[in-house]
C-alpha positions as CSV (number, residue, x, y, z in Angstrom):
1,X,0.0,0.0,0.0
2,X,2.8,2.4,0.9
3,X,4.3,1.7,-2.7
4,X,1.3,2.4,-4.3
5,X,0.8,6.1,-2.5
6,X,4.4,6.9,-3.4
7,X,3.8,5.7,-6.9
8,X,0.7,8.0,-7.3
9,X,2.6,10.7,-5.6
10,X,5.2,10.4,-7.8
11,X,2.8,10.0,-10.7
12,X,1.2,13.6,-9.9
13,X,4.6,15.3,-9.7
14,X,5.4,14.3,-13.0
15,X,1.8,15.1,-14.5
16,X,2.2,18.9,-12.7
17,X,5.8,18.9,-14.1
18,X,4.8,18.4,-17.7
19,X,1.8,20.6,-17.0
20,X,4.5,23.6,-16.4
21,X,6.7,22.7,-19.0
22,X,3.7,22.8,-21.5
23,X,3.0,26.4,-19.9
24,X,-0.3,25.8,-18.7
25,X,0.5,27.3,-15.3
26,X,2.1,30.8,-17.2
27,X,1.4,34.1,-17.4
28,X,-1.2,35.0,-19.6
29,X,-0.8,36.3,-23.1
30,X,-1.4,40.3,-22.6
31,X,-2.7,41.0,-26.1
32,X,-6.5,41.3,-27.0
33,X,-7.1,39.2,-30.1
34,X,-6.9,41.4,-33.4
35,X,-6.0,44.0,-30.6
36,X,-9.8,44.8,-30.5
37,X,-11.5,46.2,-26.8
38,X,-14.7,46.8,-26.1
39,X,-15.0,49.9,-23.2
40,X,-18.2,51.0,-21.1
41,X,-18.2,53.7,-19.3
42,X,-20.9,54.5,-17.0
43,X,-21.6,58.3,-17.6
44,X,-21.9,60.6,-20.6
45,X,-19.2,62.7,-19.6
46,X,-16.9,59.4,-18.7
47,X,-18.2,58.3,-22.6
48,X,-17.4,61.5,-23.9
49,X,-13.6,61.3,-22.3
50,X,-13.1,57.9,-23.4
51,X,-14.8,58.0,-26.9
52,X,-11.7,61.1,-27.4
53,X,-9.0,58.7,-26.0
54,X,-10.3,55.7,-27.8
55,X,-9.8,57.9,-31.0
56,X,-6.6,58.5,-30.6
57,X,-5.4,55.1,-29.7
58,X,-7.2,53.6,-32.8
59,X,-5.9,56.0,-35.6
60,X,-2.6,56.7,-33.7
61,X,-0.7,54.2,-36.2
62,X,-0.6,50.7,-34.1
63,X,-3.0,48.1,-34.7
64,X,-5.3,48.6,-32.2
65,X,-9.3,48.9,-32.1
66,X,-10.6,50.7,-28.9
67,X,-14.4,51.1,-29.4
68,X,-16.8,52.2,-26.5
69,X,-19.6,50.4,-26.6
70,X,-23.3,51.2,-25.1
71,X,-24.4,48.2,-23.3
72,X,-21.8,46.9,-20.2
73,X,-22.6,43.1,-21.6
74,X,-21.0,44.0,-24.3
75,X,-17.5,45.1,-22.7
76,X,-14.1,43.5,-22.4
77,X,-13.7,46.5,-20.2
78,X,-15.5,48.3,-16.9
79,X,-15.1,52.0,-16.6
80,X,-16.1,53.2,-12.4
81,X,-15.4,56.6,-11.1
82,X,-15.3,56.3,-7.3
83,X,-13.7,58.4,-5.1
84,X,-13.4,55.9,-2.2
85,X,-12.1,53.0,-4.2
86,X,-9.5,54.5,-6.2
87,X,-7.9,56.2,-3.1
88,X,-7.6,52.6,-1.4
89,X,-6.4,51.2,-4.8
90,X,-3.5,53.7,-5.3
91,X,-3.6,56.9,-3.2
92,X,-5.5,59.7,-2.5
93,X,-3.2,61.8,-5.4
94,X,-4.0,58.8,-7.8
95,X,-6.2,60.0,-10.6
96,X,-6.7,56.5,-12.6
97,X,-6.4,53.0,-11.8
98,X,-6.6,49.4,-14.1
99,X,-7.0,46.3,-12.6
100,X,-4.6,44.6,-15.4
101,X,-2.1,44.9,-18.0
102,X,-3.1,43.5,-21.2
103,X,-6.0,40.9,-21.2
104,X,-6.6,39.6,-18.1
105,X,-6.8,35.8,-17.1
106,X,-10.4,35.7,-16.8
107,X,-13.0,38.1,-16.4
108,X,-13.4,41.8,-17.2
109,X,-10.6,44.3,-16.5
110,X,-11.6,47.5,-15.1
111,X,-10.2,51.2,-15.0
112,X,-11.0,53.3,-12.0
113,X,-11.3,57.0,-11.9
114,X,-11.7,60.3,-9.8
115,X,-15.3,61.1,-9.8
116,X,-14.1,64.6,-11.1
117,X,-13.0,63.3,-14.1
118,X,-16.7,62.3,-15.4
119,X,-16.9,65.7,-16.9
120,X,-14.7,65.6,-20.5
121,X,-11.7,67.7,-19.9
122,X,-8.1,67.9,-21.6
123,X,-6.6,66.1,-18.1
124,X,-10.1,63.4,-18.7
125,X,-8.7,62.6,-22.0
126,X,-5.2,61.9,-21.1
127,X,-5.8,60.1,-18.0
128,X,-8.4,57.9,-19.8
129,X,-5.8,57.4,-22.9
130,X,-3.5,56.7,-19.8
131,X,-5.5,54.0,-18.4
132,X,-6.0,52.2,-21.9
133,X,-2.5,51.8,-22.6
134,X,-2.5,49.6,-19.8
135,X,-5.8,48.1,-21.2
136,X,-3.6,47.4,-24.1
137,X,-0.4,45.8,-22.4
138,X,1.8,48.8,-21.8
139,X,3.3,49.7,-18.0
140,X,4.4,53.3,-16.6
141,X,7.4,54.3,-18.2
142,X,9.2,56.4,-15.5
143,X,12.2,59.0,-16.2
144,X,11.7,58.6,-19.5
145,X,13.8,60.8,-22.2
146,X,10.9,61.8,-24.4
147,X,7.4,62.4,-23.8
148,X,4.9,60.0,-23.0
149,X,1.2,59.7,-21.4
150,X,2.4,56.2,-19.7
151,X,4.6,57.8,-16.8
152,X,3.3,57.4,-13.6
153,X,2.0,60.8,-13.2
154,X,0.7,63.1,-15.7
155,X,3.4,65.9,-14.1
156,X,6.2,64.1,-14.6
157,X,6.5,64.1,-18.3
158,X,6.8,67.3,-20.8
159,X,3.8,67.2,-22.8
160,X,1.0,66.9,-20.1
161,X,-2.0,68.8,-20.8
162,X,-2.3,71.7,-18.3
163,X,-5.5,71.8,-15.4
164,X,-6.6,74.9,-16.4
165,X,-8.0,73.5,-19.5
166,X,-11.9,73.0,-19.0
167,X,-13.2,71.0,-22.5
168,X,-10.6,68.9,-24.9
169,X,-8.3,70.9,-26.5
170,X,-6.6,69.5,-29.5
171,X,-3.8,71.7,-28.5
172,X,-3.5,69.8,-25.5
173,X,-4.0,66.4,-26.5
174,X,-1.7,66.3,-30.0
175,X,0.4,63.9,-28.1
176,X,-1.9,61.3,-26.9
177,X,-0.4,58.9,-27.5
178,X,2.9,60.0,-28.4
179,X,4.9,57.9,-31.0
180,X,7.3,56.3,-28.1
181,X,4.0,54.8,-26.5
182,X,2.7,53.8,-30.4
183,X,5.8,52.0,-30.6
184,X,5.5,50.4,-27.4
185,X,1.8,49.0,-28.5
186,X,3.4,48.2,-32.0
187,X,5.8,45.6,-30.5
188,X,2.3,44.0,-29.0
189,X,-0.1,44.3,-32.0
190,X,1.9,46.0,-35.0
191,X,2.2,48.9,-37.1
192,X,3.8,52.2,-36.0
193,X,3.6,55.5,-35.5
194,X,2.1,57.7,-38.6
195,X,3.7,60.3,-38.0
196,X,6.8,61.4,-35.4
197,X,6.0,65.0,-34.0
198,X,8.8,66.7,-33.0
199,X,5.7,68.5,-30.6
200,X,6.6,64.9,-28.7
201,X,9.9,64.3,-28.0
Protein backbone atom coordinates (compact mmCIF):
# COMPACT_ATOMS: atom_id res chain seq x y z
CA UNK A 1 0.00 0.00 0.00
CA UNK A 2 2.76 2.36 0.91
CA UNK A 3 4.31 1.73 -2.71
CA UNK A 4 1.33 2.43 -4.33
CA UNK A 5 0.78 6.12 -2.50
CA UNK A 6 4.40 6.85 -3.45
CA UNK A 7 3.78 5.65 -6.85
CA UNK A 8 0.73 8.05 -7.27
CA UNK A 9 2.62 10.66 -5.63
CA UNK A 10 5.19 10.36 -7.80
CA UNK A 11 2.80 9.99 -10.73
CA UNK A 12 1.18 13.62 -9.91
CA UNK A 13 4.65 15.33 -9.67
CA UNK A 14 5.36 14.31 -12.95
CA UNK A 15 1.77 15.12 -14.45
CA UNK A 16 2.23 18.90 -12.72
CA UNK A 17 5.82 18.93 -14.15
CA UNK A 18 4.84 18.38 -17.70
CA UNK A 19 1.85 20.55 -16.98
CA UNK A 20 4.50 23.65 -16.38
CA UNK A 21 6.71 22.69 -19.03
CA UNK A 22 3.74 22.85 -21.55
CA UNK A 23 2.96 26.43 -19.90
CA UNK A 24 -0.30 25.76 -18.69
CA UNK A 25 0.45 27.35 -15.32
CA UNK A 26 2.13 30.78 -17.21
CA UNK A 27 1.44 34.09 -17.41
CA UNK A 28 -1.23 35.04 -19.61
CA UNK A 29 -0.80 36.33 -23.10
CA UNK A 30 -1.40 40.31 -22.60
CA UNK A 31 -2.67 40.99 -26.07
CA UNK A 32 -6.46 41.28 -26.97
CA UNK A 33 -7.13 39.16 -30.10
CA UNK A 34 -6.89 41.36 -33.43
CA UNK A 35 -5.97 43.96 -30.59
CA UNK A 36 -9.80 44.83 -30.50
CA UNK A 37 -11.47 46.18 -26.78
CA UNK A 38 -14.67 46.76 -26.11
CA UNK A 39 -14.96 49.88 -23.18
CA UNK A 40 -18.23 51.02 -21.12
CA UNK A 41 -18.16 53.74 -19.33
CA UNK A 42 -20.89 54.54 -16.95
CA UNK A 43 -21.59 58.33 -17.62
CA UNK A 44 -21.90 60.59 -20.63
CA UNK A 45 -19.21 62.69 -19.56
CA UNK A 46 -16.92 59.39 -18.66
CA UNK A 47 -18.19 58.27 -22.56
CA UNK A 48 -17.38 61.46 -23.94
CA UNK A 49 -13.64 61.34 -22.29
CA UNK A 50 -13.05 57.94 -23.43
CA UNK A 51 -14.81 57.97 -26.93
CA UNK A 52 -11.67 61.13 -27.37
CA UNK A 53 -9.00 58.74 -25.96
CA UNK A 54 -10.33 55.70 -27.82
CA UNK A 55 -9.83 57.86 -31.00
CA UNK A 56 -6.65 58.54 -30.58
CA UNK A 57 -5.44 55.06 -29.71
CA UNK A 58 -7.24 53.65 -32.83
CA UNK A 59 -5.87 55.99 -35.62
CA UNK A 60 -2.55 56.72 -33.67
CA UNK A 61 -0.73 54.15 -36.25
CA UNK A 62 -0.57 50.71 -34.07
CA UNK A 63 -3.03 48.06 -34.71
CA UNK A 64 -5.30 48.65 -32.22
CA UNK A 65 -9.26 48.86 -32.08
CA UNK A 66 -10.61 50.70 -28.87
CA UNK A 67 -14.38 51.09 -29.35
CA UNK A 68 -16.79 52.19 -26.53
CA UNK A 69 -19.59 50.38 -26.57
CA UNK A 70 -23.33 51.18 -25.08
CA UNK A 71 -24.36 48.22 -23.32
CA UNK A 72 -21.76 46.89 -20.23
CA UNK A 73 -22.65 43.13 -21.56
CA UNK A 74 -21.05 43.98 -24.29
CA UNK A 75 -17.54 45.08 -22.70
CA UNK A 76 -14.14 43.53 -22.39
CA UNK A 77 -13.74 46.50 -20.18
CA UNK A 78 -15.47 48.34 -16.87
CA UNK A 79 -15.11 52.03 -16.56
CA UNK A 80 -16.11 53.21 -12.44
CA UNK A 81 -15.42 56.60 -11.11
CA UNK A 82 -15.34 56.35 -7.33
CA UNK A 83 -13.66 58.38 -5.08
CA UNK A 84 -13.36 55.85 -2.16
CA UNK A 85 -12.14 53.00 -4.25
CA UNK A 86 -9.52 54.55 -6.15
CA UNK A 87 -7.91 56.24 -3.06
CA UNK A 88 -7.56 52.60 -1.40
CA UNK A 89 -6.45 51.21 -4.76
CA UNK A 90 -3.49 53.65 -5.32
CA UNK A 91 -3.64 56.91 -3.24
CA UNK A 92 -5.51 59.73 -2.48
CA UNK A 93 -3.21 61.82 -5.37
CA UNK A 94 -4.02 58.85 -7.80
CA UNK A 95 -6.25 60.04 -10.63
CA UNK A 96 -6.70 56.48 -12.58
CA UNK A 97 -6.40 53.04 -11.83
CA UNK A 98 -6.62 49.42 -14.05
CA UNK A 99 -6.96 46.28 -12.61
CA UNK A 100 -4.62 44.61 -15.43
CA UNK A 101 -2.13 44.91 -18.01
CA UNK A 102 -3.14 43.49 -21.23
CA UNK A 103 -6.01 40.93 -21.23
CA UNK A 104 -6.57 39.62 -18.10
CA UNK A 105 -6.80 35.83 -17.13
CA UNK A 106 -10.37 35.67 -16.83
CA UNK A 107 -13.04 38.07 -16.37
CA UNK A 108 -13.43 41.81 -17.22
CA UNK A 109 -10.61 44.29 -16.50
CA UNK A 110 -11.64 47.51 -15.06
CA UNK A 111 -10.21 51.25 -14.97
CA UNK A 112 -11.01 53.29 -11.98
CA UNK A 113 -11.27 57.02 -11.93
CA UNK A 114 -11.74 60.35 -9.81
CA UNK A 115 -15.26 61.13 -9.78
CA UNK A 116 -14.06 64.56 -11.14
CA UNK A 117 -13.02 63.27 -14.07
CA UNK A 118 -16.71 62.27 -15.37
CA UNK A 119 -16.95 65.69 -16.88
CA UNK A 120 -14.75 65.60 -20.53
CA UNK A 121 -11.65 67.72 -19.88
CA UNK A 122 -8.08 67.95 -21.63
CA UNK A 123 -6.60 66.15 -18.15
CA UNK A 124 -10.08 63.39 -18.71
CA UNK A 125 -8.74 62.59 -22.01
CA UNK A 126 -5.22 61.95 -21.11
CA UNK A 127 -5.80 60.06 -18.02
CA UNK A 128 -8.38 57.87 -19.85
CA UNK A 129 -5.75 57.44 -22.92
CA UNK A 130 -3.53 56.74 -19.78
CA UNK A 131 -5.54 54.01 -18.37
CA UNK A 132 -6.01 52.24 -21.90
CA UNK A 133 -2.50 51.84 -22.56
CA UNK A 134 -2.49 49.62 -19.82
CA UNK A 135 -5.85 48.14 -21.21
CA UNK A 136 -3.64 47.38 -24.09
CA UNK A 137 -0.42 45.82 -22.38
CA UNK A 138 1.80 48.83 -21.84
CA UNK A 139 3.27 49.73 -18.04
CA UNK A 140 4.42 53.31 -16.55
CA UNK A 141 7.43 54.26 -18.20
CA UNK A 142 9.15 56.36 -15.45
CA UNK A 143 12.23 59.00 -16.18
CA UNK A 144 11.69 58.61 -19.52
CA UNK A 145 13.81 60.78 -22.15
CA UNK A 146 10.87 61.83 -24.42
CA UNK A 147 7.36 62.42 -23.83
CA UNK A 148 4.91 60.02 -22.97
CA UNK A 149 1.25 59.67 -21.43
CA UNK A 150 2.38 56.22 -19.66
CA UNK A 151 4.60 57.85 -16.77
CA UNK A 152 3.27 57.38 -13.59
CA UNK A 153 1.97 60.84 -13.24
CA UNK A 154 0.69 63.06 -15.70
CA UNK A 155 3.38 65.90 -14.12
CA UNK A 156 6.25 64.13 -14.61
CA UNK A 157 6.46 64.11 -18.33
CA UNK A 158 6.77 67.34 -20.80
CA UNK A 159 3.79 67.21 -22.85
CA UNK A 160 1.04 66.93 -20.14
CA UNK A 161 -1.99 68.83 -20.80
CA UNK A 162 -2.32 71.66 -18.29
CA UNK A 163 -5.49 71.77 -15.44
CA UNK A 164 -6.57 74.92 -16.44
CA UNK A 165 -8.01 73.46 -19.50
CA UNK A 166 -11.90 73.03 -18.96
CA UNK A 167 -13.24 70.97 -22.54
CA UNK A 168 -10.65 68.89 -24.86
CA UNK A 169 -8.28 70.91 -26.52
CA UNK A 170 -6.56 69.45 -29.45
CA UNK A 171 -3.75 71.68 -28.50
CA UNK A 172 -3.51 69.75 -25.50
CA UNK A 173 -4.02 66.37 -26.55
CA UNK A 174 -1.71 66.26 -29.96
CA UNK A 175 0.44 63.88 -28.08
CA UNK A 176 -1.86 61.29 -26.87
CA UNK A 177 -0.39 58.90 -27.55
CA UNK A 178 2.88 59.99 -28.37
CA UNK A 179 4.93 57.89 -30.96
CA UNK A 180 7.31 56.34 -28.11
CA UNK A 181 3.98 54.81 -26.46
CA UNK A 182 2.70 53.82 -30.40
CA UNK A 183 5.80 52.00 -30.57
CA UNK A 184 5.51 50.36 -27.36
CA UNK A 185 1.77 48.99 -28.47
CA UNK A 186 3.38 48.24 -31.98
CA UNK A 187 5.80 45.62 -30.52
CA UNK A 188 2.26 43.99 -29.03
CA UNK A 189 -0.06 44.29 -31.98
CA UNK A 190 1.86 45.95 -34.96
CA UNK A 191 2.24 48.92 -37.14
CA UNK A 192 3.79 52.17 -35.98
CA UNK A 193 3.56 55.49 -35.46
CA UNK A 194 2.08 57.71 -38.59
CA UNK A 195 3.68 60.34 -38.02
CA UNK A 196 6.84 61.41 -35.44
CA UNK A 197 5.99 64.96 -33.98
CA UNK A 198 8.81 66.75 -32.96
CA UNK A 199 5.74 68.45 -30.57
CA UNK A 200 6.57 64.95 -28.75
CA UNK A 201 9.85 64.35 -28.02
Amino acid sequence: MRLLALFLIATAIAVGVGSLALGDDGPPDPRWPRGEVNVFAPTQGAVDSLIFAAKRWTGSGADVKVRVVKYERDADVLVRLDDARLTRECGPRCFGFTTAIGRPKDGKSEIVLRERLGKPTSLSVWVAAHELGHVLGLRHVKDSPTCTIMSPGWFDTRCAPTLSEDVPRYRELWCVPTPADIRAAAKLYGGGPRTDSDRCV
